[in-house]
C-alpha positions in Angstrom: 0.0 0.0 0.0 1.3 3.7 -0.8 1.4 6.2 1.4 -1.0 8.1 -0.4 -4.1 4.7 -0.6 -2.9 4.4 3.1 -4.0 8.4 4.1 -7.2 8.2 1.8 -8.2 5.1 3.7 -7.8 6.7 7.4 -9.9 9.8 5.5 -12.5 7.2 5.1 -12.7 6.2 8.2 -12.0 9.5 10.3 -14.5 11.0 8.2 -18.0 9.7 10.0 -16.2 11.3 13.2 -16.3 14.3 11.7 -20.0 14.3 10.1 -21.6 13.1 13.3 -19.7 15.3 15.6 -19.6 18.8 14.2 -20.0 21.4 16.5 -21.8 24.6 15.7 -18.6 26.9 15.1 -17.6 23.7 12.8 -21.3 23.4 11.1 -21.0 27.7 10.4 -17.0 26.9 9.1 -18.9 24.0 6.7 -21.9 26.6 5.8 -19.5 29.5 5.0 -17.9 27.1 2.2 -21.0 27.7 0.1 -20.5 29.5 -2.7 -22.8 32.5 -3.7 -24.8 30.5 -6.0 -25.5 27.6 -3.5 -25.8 30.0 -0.9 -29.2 31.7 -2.8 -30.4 27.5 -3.3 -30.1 27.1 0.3 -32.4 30.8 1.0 -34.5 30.2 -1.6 -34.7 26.7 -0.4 -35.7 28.2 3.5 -37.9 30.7 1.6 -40.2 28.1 0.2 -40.1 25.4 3.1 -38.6 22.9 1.0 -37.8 20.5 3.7 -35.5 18.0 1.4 -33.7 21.2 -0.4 -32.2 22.1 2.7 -31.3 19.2 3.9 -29.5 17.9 0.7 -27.5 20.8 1.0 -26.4 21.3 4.5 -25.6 17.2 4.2 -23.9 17.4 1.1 -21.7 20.5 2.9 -20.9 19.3 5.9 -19.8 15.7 3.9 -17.6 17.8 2.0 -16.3 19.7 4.7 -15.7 16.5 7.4 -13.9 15.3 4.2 -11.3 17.6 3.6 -11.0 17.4 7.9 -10.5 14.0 7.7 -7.9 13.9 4.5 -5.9 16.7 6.5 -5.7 14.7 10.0 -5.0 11.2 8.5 -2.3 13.5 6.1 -0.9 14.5 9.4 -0.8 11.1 10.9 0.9 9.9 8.0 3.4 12.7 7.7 6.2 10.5 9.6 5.3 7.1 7.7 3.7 6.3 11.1 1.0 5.7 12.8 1.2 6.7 16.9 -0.7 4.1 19.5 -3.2 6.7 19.8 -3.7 7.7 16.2 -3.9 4.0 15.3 -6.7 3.9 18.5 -8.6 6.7 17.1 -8.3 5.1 13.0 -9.7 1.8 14.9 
């Protein structure tokens, strides 16, 4: 396995951590990556109570952003070719 497979599969697995525990400074972070475009969606989306708009949007962000959090951590892990006790607990 490279080093590169190796990081994108402790991304995978770090990256339900992320999703299911985002904080609300974290879920405003993930929101702000919007762009303007999906930004008037999302409004417009609020604007005519369309339930399953929203929601396909804010999960779609906050997938995107607890995947670019989890590629940088397992990155980090990786950056010695090593994995610590703890960072191979936390993977596990």
């Amino acid at each position: 396995m490279t080093k590169d497979e190796a990081i994108a599969k402790i991304a995978k697995r770090l990256q339900a951590a992320y999703a299911t525990g985002i904080t609300w400074t974290q879920f405003v972070s993930a929101m702000g990556g919007l762009t303007t475009a999906e930004k008037a969606a999302l409004l417009g989306a609020v604007h005519n109570q369309d339930a399953q708009g929203i929601g396909q949007t804010v999960i779609r962000q906050i997938r995107e952003w607890a995947t670019a959090q989890a590629a940088t951590e397992a990155t980090t892990m990786l950056a010695d070719d090593a994995l610590s006790l703890d960072e191979l607990d936390k993977v596990l």
